[in-house]
N, CA, C and O of each residue as an XYZ file, in Angstrom:
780
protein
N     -16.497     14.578      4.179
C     -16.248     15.687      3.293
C     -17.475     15.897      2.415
O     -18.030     14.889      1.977
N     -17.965     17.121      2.109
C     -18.933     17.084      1.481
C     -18.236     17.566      0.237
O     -17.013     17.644      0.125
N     -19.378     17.976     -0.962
C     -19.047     18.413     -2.699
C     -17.581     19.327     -2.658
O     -17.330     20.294     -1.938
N     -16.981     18.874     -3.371
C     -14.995     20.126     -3.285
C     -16.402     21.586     -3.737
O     -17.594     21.641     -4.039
N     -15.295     22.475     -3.521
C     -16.088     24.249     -3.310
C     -16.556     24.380     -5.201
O     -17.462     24.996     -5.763
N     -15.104     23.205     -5.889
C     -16.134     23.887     -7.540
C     -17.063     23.468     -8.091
O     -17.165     23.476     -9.317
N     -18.227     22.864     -7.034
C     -19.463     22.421     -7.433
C     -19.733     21.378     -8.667
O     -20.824     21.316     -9.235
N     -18.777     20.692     -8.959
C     -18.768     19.583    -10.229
C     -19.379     18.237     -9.504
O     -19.044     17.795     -8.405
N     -20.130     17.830    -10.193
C     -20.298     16.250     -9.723
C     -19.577     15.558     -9.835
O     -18.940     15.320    -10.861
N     -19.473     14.947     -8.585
C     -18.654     13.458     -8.856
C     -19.308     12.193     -8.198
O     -20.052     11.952     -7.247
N     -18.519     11.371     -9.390
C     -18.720      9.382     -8.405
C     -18.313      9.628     -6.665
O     -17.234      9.872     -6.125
N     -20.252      9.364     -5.886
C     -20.074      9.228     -4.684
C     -18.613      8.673     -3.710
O     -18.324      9.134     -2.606
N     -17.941      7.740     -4.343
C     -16.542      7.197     -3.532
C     -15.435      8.588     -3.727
O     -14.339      8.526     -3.168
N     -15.624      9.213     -4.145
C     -14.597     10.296     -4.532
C     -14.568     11.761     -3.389
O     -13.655     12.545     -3.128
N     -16.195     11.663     -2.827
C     -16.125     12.635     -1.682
C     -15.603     12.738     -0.797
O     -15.303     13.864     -0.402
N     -15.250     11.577     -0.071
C     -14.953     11.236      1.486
C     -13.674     11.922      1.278
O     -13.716     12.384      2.418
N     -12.800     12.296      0.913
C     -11.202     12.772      1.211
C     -10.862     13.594      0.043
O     -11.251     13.328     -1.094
N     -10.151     14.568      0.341
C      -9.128     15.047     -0.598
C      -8.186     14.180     -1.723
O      -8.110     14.151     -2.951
N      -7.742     13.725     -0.974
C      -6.585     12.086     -1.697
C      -7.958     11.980     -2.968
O      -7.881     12.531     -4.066
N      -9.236     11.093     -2.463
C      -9.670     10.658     -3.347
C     -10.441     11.477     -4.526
O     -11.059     11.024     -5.488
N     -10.203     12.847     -4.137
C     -10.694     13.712     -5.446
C     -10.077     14.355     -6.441
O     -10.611     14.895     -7.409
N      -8.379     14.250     -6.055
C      -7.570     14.051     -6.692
C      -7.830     13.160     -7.192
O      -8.865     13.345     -7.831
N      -7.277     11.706     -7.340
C      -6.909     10.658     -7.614
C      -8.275     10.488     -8.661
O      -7.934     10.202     -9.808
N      -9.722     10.614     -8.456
C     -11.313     10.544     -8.945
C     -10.892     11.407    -10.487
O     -11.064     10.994    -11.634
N     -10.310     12.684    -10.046
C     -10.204     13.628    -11.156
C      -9.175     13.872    -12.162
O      -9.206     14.333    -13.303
N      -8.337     13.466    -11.468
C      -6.973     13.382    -12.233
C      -6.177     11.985    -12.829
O      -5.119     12.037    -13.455
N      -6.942     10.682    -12.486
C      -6.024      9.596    -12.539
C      -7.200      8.697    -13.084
O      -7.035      8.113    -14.155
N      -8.727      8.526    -12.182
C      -9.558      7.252    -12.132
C      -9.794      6.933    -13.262
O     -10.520      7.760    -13.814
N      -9.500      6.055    -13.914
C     -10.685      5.932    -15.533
C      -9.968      6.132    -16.840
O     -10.463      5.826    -17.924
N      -8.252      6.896    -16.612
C      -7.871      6.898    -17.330
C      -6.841      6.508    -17.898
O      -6.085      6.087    -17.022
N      -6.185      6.369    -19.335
C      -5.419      5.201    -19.681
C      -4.270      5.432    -19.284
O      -3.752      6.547    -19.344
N      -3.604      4.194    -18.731
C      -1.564      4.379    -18.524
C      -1.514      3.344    -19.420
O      -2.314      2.480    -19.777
N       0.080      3.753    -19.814
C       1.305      3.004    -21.201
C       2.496      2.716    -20.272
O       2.847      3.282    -19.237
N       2.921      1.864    -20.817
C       4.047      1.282    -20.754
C       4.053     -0.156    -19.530
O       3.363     -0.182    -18.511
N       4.782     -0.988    -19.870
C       4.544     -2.070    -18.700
C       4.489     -1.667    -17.501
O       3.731     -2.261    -16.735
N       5.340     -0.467    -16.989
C       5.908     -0.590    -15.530
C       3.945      0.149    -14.589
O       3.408     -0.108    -13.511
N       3.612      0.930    -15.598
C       2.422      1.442    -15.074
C       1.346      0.808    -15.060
O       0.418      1.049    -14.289
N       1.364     -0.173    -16.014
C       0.319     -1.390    -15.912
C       0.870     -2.357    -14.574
O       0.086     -2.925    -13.813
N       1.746     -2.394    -14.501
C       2.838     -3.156    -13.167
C       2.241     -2.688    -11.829
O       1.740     -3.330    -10.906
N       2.419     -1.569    -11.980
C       2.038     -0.731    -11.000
C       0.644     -0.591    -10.101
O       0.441     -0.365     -8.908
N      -0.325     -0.864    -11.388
C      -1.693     -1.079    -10.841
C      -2.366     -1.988    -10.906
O      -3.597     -1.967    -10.896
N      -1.523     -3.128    -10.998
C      -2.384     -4.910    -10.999
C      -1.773     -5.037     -9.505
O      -2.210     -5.871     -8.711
N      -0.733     -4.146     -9.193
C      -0.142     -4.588     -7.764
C      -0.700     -3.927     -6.612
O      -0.783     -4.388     -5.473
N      -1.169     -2.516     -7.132
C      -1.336     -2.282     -5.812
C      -2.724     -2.527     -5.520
O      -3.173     -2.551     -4.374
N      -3.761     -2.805     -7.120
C      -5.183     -3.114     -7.075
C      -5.017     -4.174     -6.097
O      -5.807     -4.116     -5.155
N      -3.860     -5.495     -6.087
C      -4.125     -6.153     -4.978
C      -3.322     -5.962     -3.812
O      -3.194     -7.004     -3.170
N      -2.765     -5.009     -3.352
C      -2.541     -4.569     -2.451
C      -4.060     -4.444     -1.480
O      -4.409     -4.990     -0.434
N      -4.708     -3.474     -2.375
C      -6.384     -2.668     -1.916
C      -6.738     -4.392     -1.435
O      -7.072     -4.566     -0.264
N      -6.669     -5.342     -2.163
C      -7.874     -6.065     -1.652
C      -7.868     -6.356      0.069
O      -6.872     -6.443      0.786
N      -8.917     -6.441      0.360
C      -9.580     -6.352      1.907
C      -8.888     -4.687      2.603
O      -8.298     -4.500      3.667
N      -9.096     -4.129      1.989
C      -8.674     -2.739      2.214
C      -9.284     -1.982      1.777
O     -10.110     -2.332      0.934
N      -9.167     -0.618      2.134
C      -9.980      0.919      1.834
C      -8.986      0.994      1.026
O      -7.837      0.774      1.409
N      -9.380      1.417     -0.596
C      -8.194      2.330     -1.559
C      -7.478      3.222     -0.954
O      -6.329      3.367     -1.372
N      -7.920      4.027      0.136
C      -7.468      5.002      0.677
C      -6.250      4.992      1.367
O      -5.532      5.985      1.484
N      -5.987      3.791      1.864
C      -4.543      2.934      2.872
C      -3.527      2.799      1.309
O      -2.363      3.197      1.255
N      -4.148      2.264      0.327
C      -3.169      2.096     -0.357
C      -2.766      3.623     -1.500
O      -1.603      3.887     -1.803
N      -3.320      4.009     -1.725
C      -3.199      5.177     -1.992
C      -2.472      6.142     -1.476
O      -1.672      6.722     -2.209
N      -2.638      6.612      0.271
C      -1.851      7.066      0.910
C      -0.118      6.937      0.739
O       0.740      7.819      0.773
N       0.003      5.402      0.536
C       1.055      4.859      0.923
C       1.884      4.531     -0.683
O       2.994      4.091     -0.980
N       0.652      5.021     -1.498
C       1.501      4.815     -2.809
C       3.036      5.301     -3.107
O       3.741      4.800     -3.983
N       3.475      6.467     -2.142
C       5.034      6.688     -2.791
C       5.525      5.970     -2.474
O       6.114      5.340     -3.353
N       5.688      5.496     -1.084
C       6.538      4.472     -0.651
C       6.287      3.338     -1.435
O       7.384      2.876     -1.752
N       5.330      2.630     -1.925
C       5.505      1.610     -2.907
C       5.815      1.560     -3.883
O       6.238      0.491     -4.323
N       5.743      2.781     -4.733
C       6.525      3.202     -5.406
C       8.492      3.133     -5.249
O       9.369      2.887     -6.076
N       8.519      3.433     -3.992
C       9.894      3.254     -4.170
C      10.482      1.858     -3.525
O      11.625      1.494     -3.803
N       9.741      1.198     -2.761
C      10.332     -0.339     -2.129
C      10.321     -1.231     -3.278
O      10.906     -2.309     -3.172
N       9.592     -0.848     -4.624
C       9.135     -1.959     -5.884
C       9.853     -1.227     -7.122
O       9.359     -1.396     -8.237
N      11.230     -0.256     -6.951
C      11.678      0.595     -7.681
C      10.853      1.108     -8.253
O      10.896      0.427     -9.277
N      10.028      1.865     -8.433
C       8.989      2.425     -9.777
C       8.373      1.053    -10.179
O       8.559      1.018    -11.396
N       7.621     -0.312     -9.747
C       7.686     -1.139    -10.345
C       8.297     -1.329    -11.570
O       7.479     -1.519    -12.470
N       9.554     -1.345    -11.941
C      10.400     -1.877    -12.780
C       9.947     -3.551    -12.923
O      10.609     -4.057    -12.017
N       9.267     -4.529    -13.499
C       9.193     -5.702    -13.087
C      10.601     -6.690    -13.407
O      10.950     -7.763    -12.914
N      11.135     -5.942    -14.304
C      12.787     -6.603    -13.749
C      13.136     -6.619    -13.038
O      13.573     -7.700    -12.645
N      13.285     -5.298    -12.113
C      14.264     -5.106    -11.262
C      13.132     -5.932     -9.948
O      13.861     -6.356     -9.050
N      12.033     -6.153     -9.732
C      11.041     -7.036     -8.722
C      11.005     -8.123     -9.005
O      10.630     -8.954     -8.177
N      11.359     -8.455    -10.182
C      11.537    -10.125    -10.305
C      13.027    -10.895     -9.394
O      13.316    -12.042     -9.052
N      13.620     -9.676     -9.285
C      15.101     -9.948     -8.743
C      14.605    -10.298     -7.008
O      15.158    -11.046     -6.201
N      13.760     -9.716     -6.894
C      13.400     -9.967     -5.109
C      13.506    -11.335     -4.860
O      12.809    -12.230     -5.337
N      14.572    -11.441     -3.957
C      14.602    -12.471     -3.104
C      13.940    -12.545     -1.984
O      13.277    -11.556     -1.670
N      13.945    -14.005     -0.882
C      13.729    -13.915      0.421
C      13.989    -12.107      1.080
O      13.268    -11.167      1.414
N      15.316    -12.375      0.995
C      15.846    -10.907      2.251
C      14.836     -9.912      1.571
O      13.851     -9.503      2.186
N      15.094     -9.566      0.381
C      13.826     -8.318      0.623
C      12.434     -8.322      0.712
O      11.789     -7.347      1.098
N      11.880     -9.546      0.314
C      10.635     -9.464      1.474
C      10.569     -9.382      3.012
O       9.815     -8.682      3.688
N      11.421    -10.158      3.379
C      11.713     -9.974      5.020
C      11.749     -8.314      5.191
O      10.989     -7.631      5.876
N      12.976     -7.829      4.276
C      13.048     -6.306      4.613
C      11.314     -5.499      4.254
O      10.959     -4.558      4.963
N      10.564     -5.922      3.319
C       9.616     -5.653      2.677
C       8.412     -5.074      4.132
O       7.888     -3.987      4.375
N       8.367     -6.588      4.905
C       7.626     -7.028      5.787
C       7.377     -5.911      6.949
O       6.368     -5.427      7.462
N       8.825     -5.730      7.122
C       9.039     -4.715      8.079
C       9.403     -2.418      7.672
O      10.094     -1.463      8.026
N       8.353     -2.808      6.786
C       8.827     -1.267      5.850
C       7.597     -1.128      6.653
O       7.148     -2.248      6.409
N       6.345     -0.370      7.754
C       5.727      0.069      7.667
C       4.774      1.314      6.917
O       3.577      1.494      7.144
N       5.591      2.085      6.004
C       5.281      2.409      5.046
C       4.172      2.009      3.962
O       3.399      2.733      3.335
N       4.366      0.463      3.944
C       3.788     -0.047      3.027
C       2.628     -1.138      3.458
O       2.437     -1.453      4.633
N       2.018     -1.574      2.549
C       0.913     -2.645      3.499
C       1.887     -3.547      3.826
O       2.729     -3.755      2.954
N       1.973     -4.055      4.720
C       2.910     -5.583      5.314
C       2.303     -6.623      5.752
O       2.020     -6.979      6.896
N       2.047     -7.284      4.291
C       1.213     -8.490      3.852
C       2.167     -9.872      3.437
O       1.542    -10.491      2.576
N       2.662    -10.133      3.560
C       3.437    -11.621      3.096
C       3.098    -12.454      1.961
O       3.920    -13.036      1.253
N       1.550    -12.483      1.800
C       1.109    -13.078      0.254
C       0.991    -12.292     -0.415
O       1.407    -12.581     -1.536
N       0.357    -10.738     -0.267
C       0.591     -9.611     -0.945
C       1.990     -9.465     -1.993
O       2.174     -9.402     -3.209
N       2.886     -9.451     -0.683
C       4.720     -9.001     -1.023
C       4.884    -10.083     -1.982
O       5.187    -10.080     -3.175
N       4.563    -11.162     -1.020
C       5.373    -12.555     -2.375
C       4.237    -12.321     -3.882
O       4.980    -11.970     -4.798
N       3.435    -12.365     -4.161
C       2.396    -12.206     -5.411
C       3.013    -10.933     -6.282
O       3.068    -10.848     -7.509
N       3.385    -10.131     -5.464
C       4.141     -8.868     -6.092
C       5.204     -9.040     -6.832
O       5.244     -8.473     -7.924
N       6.391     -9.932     -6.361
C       7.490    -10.286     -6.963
C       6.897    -11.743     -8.442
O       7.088    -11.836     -9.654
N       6.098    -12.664     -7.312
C       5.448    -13.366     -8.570
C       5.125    -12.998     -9.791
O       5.495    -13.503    -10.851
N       4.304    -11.949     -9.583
C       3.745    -11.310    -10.654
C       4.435    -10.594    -11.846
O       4.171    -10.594    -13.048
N       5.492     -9.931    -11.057
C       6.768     -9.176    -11.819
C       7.213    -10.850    -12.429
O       7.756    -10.585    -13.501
N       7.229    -11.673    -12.343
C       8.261    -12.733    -13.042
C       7.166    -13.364    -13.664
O       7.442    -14.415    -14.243
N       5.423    -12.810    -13.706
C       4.673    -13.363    -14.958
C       4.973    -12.700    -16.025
O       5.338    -13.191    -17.093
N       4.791    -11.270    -15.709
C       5.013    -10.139    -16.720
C       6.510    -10.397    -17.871
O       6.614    -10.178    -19.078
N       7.473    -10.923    -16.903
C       8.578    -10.687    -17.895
C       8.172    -12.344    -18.719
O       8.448    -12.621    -19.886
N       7.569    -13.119    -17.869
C       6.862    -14.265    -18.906
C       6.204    -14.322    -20.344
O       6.215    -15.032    -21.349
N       5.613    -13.143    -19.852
C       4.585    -12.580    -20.854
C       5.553    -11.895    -22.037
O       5.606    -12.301    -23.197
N       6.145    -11.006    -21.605
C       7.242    -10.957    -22.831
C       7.946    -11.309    -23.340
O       8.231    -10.741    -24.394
N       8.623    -12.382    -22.951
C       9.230    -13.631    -23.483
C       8.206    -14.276    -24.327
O       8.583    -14.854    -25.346
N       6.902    -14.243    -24.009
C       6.214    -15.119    -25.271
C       5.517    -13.835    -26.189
O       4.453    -13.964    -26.795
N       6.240    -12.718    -26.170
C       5.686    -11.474    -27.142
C       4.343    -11.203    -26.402
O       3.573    -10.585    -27.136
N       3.868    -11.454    -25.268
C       2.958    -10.577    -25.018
C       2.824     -9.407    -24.151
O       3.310     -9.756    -23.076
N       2.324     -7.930    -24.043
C       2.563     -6.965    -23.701
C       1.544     -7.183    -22.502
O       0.436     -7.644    -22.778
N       1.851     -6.883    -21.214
C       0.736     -6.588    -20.357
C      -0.899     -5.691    -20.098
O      -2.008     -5.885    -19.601
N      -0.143     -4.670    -20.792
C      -1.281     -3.922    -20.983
C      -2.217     -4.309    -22.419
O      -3.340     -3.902    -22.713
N      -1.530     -5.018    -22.993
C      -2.253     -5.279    -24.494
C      -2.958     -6.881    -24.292
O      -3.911     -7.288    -24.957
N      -2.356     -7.544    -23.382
C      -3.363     -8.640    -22.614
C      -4.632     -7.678    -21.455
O      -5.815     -7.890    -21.721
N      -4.402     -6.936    -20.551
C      -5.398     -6.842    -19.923
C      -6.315     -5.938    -20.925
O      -7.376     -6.544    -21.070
N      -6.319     -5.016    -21.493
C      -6.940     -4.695    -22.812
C      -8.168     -4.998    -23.467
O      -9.314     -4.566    -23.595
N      -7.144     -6.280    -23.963
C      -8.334     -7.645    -24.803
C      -9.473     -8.043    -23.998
O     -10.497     -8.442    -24.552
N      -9.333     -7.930    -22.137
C     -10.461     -8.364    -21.623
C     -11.784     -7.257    -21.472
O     -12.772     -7.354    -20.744
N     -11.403     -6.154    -22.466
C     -12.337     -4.831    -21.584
C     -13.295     -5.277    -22.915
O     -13.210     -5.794    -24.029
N     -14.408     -4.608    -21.831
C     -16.082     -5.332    -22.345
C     -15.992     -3.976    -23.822
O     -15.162     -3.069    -23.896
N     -17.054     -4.256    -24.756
C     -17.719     -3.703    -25.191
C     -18.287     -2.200    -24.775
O     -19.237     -2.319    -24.003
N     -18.006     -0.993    -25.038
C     -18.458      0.075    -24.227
C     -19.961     -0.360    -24.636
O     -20.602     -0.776    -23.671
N     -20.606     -0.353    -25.781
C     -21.768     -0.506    -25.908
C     -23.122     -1.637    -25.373
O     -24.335     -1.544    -25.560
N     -22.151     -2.888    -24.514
C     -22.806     -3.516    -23.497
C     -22.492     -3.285    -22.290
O     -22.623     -4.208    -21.486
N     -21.995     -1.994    -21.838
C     -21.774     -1.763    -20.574
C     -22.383     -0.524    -20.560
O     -21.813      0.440    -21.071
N     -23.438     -0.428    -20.054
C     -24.516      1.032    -20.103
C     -24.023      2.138    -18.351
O     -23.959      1.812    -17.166
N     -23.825      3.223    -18.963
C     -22.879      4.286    -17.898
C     -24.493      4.360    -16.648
O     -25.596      4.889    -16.788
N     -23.738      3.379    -15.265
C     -23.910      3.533    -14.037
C     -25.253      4.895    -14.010
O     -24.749      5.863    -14.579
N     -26.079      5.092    -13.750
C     -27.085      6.111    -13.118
C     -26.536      6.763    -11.463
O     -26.544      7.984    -11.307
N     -25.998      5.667    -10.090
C     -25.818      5.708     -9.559
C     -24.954      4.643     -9.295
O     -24.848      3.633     -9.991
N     -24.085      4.998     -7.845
C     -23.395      4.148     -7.231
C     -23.648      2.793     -7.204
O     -22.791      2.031     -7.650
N     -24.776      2.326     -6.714
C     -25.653      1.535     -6.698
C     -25.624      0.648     -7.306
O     -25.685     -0.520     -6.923
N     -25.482      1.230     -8.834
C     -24.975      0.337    -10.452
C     -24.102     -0.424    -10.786
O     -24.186     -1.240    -11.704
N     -23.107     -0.227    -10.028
C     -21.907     -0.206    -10.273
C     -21.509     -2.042     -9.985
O     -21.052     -2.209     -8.855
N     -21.576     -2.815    -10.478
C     -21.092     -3.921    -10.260
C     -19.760     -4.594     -9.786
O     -18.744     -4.266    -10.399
N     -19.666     -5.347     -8.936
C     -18.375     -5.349     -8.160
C     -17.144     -6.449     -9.154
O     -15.921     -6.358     -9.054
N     -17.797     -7.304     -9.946
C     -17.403     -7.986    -11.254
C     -18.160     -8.072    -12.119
O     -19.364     -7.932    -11.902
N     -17.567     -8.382    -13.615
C     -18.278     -8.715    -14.592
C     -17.651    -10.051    -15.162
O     -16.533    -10.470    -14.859
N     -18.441    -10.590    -15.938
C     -17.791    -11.811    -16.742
C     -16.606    -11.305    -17.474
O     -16.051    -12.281    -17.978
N     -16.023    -10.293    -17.734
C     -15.142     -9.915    -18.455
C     -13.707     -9.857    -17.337
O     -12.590    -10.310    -17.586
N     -14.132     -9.193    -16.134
C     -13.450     -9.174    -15.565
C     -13.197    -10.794    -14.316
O     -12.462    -10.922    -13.337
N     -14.152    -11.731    -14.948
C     -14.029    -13.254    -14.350
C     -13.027    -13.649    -15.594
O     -12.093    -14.290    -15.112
N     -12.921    -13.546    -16.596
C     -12.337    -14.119    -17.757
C     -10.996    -13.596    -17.477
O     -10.016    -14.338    -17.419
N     -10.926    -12.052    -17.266
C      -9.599    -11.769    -17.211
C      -8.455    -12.077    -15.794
O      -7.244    -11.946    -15.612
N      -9.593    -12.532    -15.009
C      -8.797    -13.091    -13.748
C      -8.061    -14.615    -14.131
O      -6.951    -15.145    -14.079
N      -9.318    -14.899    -14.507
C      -8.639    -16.522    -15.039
C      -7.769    -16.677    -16.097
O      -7.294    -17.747    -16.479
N      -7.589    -15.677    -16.521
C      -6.695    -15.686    -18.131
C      -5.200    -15.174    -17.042
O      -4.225    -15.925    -17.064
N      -5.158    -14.090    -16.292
C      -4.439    -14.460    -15.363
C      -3.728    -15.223    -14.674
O      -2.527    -15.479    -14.768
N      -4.710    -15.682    -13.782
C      -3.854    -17.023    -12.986
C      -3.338    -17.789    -14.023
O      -2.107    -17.810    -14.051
N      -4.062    -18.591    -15.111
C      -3.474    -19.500    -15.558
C      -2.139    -18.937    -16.334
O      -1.596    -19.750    -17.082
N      -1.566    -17.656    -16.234
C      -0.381    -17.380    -16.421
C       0.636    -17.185    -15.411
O       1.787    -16.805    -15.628
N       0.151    -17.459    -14.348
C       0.810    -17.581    -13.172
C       0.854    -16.148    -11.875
O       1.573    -15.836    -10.926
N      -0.339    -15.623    -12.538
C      -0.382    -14.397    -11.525
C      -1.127    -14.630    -10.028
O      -1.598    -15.746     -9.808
N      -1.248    -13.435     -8.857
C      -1.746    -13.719     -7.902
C      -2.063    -12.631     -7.147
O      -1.349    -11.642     -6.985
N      -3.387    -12.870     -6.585
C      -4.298    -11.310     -5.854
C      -4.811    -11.135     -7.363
O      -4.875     -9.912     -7.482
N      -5.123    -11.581     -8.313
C      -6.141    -10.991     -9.286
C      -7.679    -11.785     -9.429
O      -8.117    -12.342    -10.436
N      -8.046    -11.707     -8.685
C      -9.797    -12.334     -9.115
C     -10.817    -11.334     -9.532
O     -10.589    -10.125     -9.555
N     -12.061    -11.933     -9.891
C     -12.644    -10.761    -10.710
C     -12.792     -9.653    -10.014
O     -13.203     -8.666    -10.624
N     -12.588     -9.580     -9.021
C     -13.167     -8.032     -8.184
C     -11.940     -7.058     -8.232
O     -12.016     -5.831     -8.311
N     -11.001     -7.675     -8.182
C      -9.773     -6.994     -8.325
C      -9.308     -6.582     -9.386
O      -8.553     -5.610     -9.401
N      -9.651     -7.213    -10.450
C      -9.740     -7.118    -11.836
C     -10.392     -5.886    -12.350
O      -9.882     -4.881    -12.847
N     -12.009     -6.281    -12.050
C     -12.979     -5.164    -12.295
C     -12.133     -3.440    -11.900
O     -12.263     -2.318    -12.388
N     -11.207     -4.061    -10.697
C     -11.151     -2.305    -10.143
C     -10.051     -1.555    -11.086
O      -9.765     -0.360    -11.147
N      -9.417     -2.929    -11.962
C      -8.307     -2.577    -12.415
C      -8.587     -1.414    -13.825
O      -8.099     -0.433    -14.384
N      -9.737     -2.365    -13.872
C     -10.432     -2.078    -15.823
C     -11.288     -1.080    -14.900
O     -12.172     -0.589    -15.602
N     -11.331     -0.726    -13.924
C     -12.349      0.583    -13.820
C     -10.772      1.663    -13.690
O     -10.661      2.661    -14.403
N      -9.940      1.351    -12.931
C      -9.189      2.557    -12.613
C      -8.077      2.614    -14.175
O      -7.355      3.530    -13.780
N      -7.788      2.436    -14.893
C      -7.158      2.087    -16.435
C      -8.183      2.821    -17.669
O      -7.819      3.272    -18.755
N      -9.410      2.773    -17.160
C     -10.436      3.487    -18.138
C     -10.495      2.407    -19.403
O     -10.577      2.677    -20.601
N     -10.425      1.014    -18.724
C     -10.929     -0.301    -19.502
C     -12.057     -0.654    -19.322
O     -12.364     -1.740    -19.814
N     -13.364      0.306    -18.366
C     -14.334      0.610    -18.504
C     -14.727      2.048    -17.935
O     -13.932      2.718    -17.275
N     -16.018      2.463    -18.244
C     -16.174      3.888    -17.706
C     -17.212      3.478    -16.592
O     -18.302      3.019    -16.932
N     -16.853      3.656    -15.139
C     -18.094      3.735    -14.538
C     -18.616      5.467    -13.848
O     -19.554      5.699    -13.085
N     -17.743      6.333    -14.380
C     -18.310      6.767    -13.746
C     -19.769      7.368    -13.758
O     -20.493      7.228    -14.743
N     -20.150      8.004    -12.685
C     -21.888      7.687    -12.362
C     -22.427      8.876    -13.383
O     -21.617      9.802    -13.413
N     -23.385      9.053    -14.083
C     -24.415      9.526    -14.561
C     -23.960     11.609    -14.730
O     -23.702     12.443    -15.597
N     -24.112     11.500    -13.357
C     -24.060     12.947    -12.563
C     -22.253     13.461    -12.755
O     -21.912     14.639    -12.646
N     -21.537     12.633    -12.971
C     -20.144     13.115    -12.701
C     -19.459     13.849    -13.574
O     -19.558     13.274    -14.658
N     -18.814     14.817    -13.682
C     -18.381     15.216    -15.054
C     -17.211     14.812    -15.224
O     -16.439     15.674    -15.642
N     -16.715     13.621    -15.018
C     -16.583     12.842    -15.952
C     -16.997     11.928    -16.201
O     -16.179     11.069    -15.872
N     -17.846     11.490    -16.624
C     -18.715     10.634    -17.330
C     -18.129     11.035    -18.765
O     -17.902     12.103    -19.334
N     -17.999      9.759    -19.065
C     -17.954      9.988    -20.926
C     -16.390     10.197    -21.302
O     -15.927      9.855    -22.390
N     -15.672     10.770    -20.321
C     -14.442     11.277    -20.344
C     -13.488      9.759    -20.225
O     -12.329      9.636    -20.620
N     -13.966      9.150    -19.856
C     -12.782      7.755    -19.595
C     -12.289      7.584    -20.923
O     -12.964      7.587    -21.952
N     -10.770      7.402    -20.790
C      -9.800      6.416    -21.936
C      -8.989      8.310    -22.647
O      -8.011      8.430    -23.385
N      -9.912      9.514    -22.026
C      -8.676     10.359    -22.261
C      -7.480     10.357    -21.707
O      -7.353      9.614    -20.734
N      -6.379     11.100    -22.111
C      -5.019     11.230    -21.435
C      -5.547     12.621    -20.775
O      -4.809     13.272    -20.036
């Protein structure tokens, strides 16, 4: 796909498809509230891993609805049978450590609030400094982790989460607008952390 017809720049990953110039223009970079939407994108960020965003993206309604709206109550309830049923949803990625980390994860989160902490107000605390993170020139720039996003993996696991390491992390605090990458040329640049 080459430039969409209204001639705006965008972050090179955003050309290849329709899906992703939506998603680039309307969603990348910027902030979601409430647990279930922070839920939503620590899961499917590791869904993506060893994957094109584009597979998981596609397939986002249906995960949307096999994980109720990620409700992480109502995914902490997953037993055996509905991963088995999970497994066999082609709809969705049908991953087995994926599925199980998914339900895991839903039963860190309600962890986390049991000890008063908010999910999104933990992943948050790990976003860098805008002023030591200098806005990308090009693709090129773009670093696949940072120490911020190594800290916030490990601040993670050791709460019992899974599929979050720094790369997965990084994509999280890039797609949340817990950092701005986008490139130089894009109009949006500068725009991350609006609603």
């Amino acid at each position: 796909m080459t430039a969409p017809p209204d001639g705006r720049g965008r972050c090179d990953w955003a050309l290849s498809a329709p899906d992703y110039v939506a998603y680039h223009d309307d969603e990348w970079g910027r902030p979601v509230h409430g647990t279930a939407a922070w839920f939503e994108r620590i899961t499917l960020e590791g869904f993506q891993s060893g994957l094109s965003w584009i597979v998981v993206l596609r397939k986002r309604p249906a995960f949307r609805e096999v994980f109720r709206d990620f409700d992480p109550e109502a995914v902490a309830r997953f037993g055996d049978d509905d991963v088995a049923r999970l497994l066999t949803d082609a709809r969705i990625v049908r991953n087995r450590q994926k599925i199980e980390a998914a339900v895991s994860n839903a039963r860190a989160v309600l962890d986390l609030a049991d000890d008063g902490v908010e999910l999104g107000e933990l992943l948050a605390s790990h976003a860098p400094d805008p002023a030591s993170h200098p806005r990308p020139q090009r693709l090129s720039d773009v670093p696949g982790s940072t120490p911020e996003s190594t800290a916030l993996s490990k601040d993670l696991k050791k709460r019992g989460f899974r599929f979050v390491g720094p790369t997965t992390c990084y994509a999280l605090m890039q797609a949340t607008g817990l950092v701005d990458d986008h490139v130089a040329y894009c109009w949006r640049a500068g725009a991350v952390g609006e609603d």
